[in-house]
N, C-alpha and C positions, 0 to 999 in steps of 0.2 A: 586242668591237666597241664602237662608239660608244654603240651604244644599250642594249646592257647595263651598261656603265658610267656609263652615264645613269640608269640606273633602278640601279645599285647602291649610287650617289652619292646618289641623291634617296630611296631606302631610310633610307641612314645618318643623313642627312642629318633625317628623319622621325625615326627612335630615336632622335636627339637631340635632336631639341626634345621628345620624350615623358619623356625622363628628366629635363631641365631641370625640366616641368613637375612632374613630381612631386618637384621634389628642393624645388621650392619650395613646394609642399605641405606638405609632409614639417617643412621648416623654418618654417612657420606654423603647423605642430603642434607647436613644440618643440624646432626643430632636432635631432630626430631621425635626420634621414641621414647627422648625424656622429657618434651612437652607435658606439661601439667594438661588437665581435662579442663581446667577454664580459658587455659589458653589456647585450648583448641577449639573452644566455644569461640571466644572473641576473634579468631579468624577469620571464623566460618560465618560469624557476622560480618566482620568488615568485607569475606568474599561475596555475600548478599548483597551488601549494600553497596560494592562498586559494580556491581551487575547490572543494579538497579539504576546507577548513574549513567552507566553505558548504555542502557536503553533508552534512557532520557535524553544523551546526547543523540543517538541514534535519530529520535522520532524528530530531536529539535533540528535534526539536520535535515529531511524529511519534511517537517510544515516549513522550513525556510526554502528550499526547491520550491515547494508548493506556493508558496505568499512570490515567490519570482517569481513562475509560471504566471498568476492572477496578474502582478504588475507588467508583464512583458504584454500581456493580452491586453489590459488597458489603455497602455503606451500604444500598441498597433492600432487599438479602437481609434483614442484621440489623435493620431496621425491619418488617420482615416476621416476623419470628419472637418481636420482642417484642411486634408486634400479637396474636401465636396465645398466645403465651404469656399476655397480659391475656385473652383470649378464655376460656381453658382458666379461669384465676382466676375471673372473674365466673363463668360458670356453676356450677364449684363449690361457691362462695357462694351461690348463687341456691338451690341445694340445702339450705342449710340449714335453709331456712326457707321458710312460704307467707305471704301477704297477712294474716296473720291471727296471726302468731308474734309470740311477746312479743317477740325482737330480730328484729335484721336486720344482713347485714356488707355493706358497698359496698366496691367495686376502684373507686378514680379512675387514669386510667393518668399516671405520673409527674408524680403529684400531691405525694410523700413529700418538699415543698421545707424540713420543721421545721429541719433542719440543713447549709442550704447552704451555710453560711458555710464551715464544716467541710469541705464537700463543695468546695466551691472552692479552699480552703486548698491541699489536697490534689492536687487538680489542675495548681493552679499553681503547685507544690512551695513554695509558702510558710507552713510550718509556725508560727511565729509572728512578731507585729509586726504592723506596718501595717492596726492594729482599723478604721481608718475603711471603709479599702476589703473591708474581710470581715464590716462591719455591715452593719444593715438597711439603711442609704441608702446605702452601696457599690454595689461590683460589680453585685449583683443585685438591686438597687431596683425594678428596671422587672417584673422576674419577681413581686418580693413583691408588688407592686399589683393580681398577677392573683389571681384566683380559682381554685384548685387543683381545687374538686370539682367543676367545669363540663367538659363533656362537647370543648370547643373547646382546653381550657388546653396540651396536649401540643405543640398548634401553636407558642403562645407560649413553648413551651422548645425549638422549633426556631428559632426569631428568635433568642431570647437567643442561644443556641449559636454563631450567624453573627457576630451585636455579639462575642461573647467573642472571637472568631477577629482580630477586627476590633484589639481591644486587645492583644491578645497582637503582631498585626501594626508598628498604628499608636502603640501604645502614648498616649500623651496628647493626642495628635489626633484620636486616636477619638470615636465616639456617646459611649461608656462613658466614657472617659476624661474628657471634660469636661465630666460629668455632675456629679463628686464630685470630692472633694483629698484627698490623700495623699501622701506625703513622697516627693520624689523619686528617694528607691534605691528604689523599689518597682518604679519605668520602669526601673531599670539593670538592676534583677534580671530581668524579663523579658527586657531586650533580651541578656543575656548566655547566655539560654537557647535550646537548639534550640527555633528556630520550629517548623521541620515535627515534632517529636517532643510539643512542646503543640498544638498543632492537630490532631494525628492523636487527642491523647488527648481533646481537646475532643468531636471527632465521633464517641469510641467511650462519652462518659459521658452517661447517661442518667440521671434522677432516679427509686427506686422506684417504682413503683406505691401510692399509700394504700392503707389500708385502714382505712374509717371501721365501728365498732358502733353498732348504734341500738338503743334498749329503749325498751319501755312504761315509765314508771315506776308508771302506774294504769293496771288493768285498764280496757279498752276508749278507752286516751288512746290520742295519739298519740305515734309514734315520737319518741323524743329522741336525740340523739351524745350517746353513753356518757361525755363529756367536759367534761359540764354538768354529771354526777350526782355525790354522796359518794362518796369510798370502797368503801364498802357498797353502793352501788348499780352500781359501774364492776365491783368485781368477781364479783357476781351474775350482771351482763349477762356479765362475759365468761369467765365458768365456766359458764353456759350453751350459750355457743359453742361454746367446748371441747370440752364433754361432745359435741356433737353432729358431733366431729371424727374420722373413724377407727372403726375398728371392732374397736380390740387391746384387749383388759383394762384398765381403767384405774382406779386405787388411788388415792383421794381420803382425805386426814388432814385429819379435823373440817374440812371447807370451811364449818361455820357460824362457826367462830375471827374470821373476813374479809367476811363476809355482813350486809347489813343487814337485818333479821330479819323483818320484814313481807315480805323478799324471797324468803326460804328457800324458804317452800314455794310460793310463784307463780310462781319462774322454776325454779330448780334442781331443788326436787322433781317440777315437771309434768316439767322435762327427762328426768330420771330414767324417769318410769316410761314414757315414748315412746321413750326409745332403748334399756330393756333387753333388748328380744326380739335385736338385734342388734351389743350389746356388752355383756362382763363389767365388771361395776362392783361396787368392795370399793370400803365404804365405813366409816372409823372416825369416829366421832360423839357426841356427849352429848345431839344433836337430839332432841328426842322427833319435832316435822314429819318431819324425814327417816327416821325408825323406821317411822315408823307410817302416813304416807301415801304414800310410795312406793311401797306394796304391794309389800316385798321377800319374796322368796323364803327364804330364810334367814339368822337374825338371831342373832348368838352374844353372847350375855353374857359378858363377861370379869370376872376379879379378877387380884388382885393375887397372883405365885406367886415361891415363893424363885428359883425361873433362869427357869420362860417361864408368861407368864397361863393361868391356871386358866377353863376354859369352865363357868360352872355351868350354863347351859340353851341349847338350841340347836334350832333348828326355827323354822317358821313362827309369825304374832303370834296363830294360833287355839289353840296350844297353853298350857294352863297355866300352867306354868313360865314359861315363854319370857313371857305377859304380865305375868307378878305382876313380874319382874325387869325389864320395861320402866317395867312402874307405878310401883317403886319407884324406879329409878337415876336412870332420866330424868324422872320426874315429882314424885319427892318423896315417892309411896304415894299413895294411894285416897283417903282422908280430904285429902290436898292438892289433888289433883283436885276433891275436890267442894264443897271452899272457895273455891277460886278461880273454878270455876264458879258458885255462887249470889253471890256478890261482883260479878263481871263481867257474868253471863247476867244470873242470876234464881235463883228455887226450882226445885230437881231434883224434877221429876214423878214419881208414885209410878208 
């Protein structure tokens, strides 16, 4: 009828100004309505497959958080175990000895900086060359300036550790880098190194633990680093230590050879006669000190035998024998004794 033709007219009539409208949309986005149907296929692919790349970055962003978390948790474990392990060292040490011992050993923890250069070298696979950056005002300038036996210093070789990461990263841009000069294959060589495999090595190196000895050097002084004293004095202190190390057998050849002689019997012999209830100690000697005031247990005289030494007395120093062959070997005989006594002392009292 009329009037559905009227309304089917005015229908039509309506979807076509609505398609106009957007046809002109459409072409002020681009002229997009005259996109061909393939190339609105290949879109609508390449819009899949950057979606699908975005997801992939997404997740790869995602197990990287995740793979930090793992390595952060590792790093605290292994900081954790070398804090038990310093823990374990010091008290051991602290065993050695009381407030009142002629030495003393301290644990500084990753204190042991004597050879970083080396320790660096190492690190940064640069075996030799480029002396500036592996001397004292290199690399690790900032480290040497601290203080190793201070109770805070470990902190400071957690900084360092960050700066290093930073150089190995930034290479000549770095803190470190423009601290000091060095030839510039030293930056090639780094930069042609795995990053991530020196950085990992960076946060798995740790510097020892010191261990500093300390002695009296005079009865009732105080304590000194074993590394101010002689010879003779370094290794009294630290055959003192020793002795007081373990509890296995342990066979000493003439340690007064190495001893500085006022020492012998103030460190080494007192050691002696405090630790023998609970360690064996064979002891070869020309000492008379370590004979005769260690209070040993049993002292054998030797000579000389065609295939193995001849014992000519043996036993304790109350026995006869046993003293006349002390008097004589190590002292020279009786009559030397009593010379060198009124010479030194005074007159032998009757």
């Amino acid at each position: 009828t009329a009037r559905l033709a009227w309304e089917t007219g005015a229908a039509h009539t309506v979807w076509q100004e609505r398609v106009e409208q957007l046809n002109v949309w459409l072409t002020e986005q681009g002229n997009a309505s005259n996109m061909s149907t393939e190339q609105m296929q290949d879109d609508r692919q390449r819009e899949i497959d950057l979606q699908a790349e975005l997801r992939e970055v997404e997740n790869s962003k995602q197990r990287g958080q995740e793979q930090q978390a793992v390595i952060e948790q590792l790093m605290e474990k292994l900081v954790s175990k070398r804090g038990e392990l310093l823990t374990r060292r010091q008290t051991y040490t602290k065993g050695l000895g009381d407030s009142g011992s002629l030495t003393r050993v301290d644990v500084h923890q990753q204190g042991d900086i004597a050879s970083i250069g080396d320790q660096l070298r190492a690190l940064l696979n640069c075996p030799d060359s480029f002396e500036s950056a592996f001397g004292k005002d290199g690399i690790a300038a900032s480290l040497l300036r601290e203080r190793p036996k201070t109770p805070q210093f470990h902190t400071g070789v957690q900084k360092f550790k960050k700066s290093l990461i930073e150089l190995v990263r930034d290479g000549a841009d770095s803190e470190i880098g423009r601290s000091f000069k060095v030839d510039a294959r030293f930056y090639s060589r780094l930069s042609n190194a795995d990053t991530f495999d020196l950085s990992t090595n960076i946060m798995l190196w740790f510097p020892e633990d010191l261990v500093a000895v300390l002695y009296r050097p005079t009865a009732g002084g105080n304590l000194t680093p074993v590394d101010h004293g002689s010879p003779g004095q370094k290794t009294a202190a630290l055959l003192t230590v020793i002795l007081q190390m373990g509890t296995d057998p342990l066979l000493l050849d003439q340690p007064e050879d190495d001893l500085e002689n006022k020492l012998v019997r103030r460190l080494a012999v007192e050691t002696l006669k405090n630790i023998k209830t609970r360690r064996q100690l064979i002891v070869s000697t020309h000492n008379a000190n370590i004979v005769v005031t260690s209070a040993a247990e049993n002292i054998l005289s030797l000579q000389h035998g065609d295939a193995l030494p001849l014992i000519e007395a043996e036993g304790t120093l109350q026995l006869a024998a046993v003293k006349a062959n002390v008097c004589e070997i190590l002292e020279g005989g009786e009559d030397a004794i009593k010379t060198r006594y009124r010479r030194l002392i005074g007159p032998i009292g009757v």
